[in-house]
C-alpha positions as CSV (number, residue, x, y, z in Angstrom):
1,X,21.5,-15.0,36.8
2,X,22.2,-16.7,33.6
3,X,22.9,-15.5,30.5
4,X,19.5,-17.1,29.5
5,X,17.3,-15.2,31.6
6,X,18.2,-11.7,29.5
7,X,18.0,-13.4,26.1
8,X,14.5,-13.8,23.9
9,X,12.9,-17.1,24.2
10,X,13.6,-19.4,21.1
11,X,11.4,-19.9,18.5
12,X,11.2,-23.4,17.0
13,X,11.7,-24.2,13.7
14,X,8.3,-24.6,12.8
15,X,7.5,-20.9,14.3
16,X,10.1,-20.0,12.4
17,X,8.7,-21.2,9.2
18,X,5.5,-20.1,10.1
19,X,7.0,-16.9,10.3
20,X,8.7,-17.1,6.7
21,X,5.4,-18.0,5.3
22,X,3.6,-15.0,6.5
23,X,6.4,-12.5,5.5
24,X,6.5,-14.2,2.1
25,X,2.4,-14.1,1.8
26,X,2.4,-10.2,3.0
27,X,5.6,-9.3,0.5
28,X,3.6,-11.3,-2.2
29,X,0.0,-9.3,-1.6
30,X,1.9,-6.1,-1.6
31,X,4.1,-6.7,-5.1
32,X,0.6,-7.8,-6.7
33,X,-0.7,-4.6,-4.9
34,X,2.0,-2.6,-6.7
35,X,1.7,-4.3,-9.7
36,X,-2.0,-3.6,-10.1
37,X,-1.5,0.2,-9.3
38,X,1.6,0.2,-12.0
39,X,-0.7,-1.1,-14.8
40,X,-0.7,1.8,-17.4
41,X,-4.6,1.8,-17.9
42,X,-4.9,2.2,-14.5
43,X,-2.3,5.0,-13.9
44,X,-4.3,6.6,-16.9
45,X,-8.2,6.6,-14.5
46,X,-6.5,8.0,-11.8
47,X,-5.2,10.8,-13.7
48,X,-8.3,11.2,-15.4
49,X,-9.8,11.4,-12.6
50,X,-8.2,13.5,-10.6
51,X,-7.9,15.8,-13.7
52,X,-11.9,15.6,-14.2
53,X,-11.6,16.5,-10.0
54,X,-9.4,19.9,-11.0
55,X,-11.7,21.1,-14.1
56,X,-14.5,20.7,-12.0
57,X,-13.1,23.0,-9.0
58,X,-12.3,25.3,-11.7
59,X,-15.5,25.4,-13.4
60,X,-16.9,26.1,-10.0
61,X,-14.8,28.6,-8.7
62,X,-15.3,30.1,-12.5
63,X,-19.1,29.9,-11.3
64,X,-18.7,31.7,-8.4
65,X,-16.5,34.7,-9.9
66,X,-19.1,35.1,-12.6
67,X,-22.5,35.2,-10.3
């Protein structure tokens, strides 16, 4: 048995690349991705929203007490 037969087949340069080229496209998607969510305006809706979320709980749990 050769030392070959235990080892990962090669990839070729051009799989290689390939490869590159995906891994660059992914890590690009994800900093726009992350850049988008980082935008102050939009940091700002989703704590507005959530906050709207948490008043309205409250108002109707503050509902519920009352009635």
């Amino acid at each position: 048995m050769s030392s070959s037969d235990t080892t990962e087949p090669r990839q070729t340069p051009a799989e290689i690349q390939a490869e590159i080229d995906r891994e660059q496209r992914q890590f690009a998607e994800t900093l726009d991705a992350l850049e988008e969510a980082a935008r102050p305006g939009n940091i700002a809706r989703r704590q507005i929203g959530k906050a709207k979320e948490r008043g309205a709980r409250l108002v109707d749990e503050a509902r519920a007490l009352v009635l």
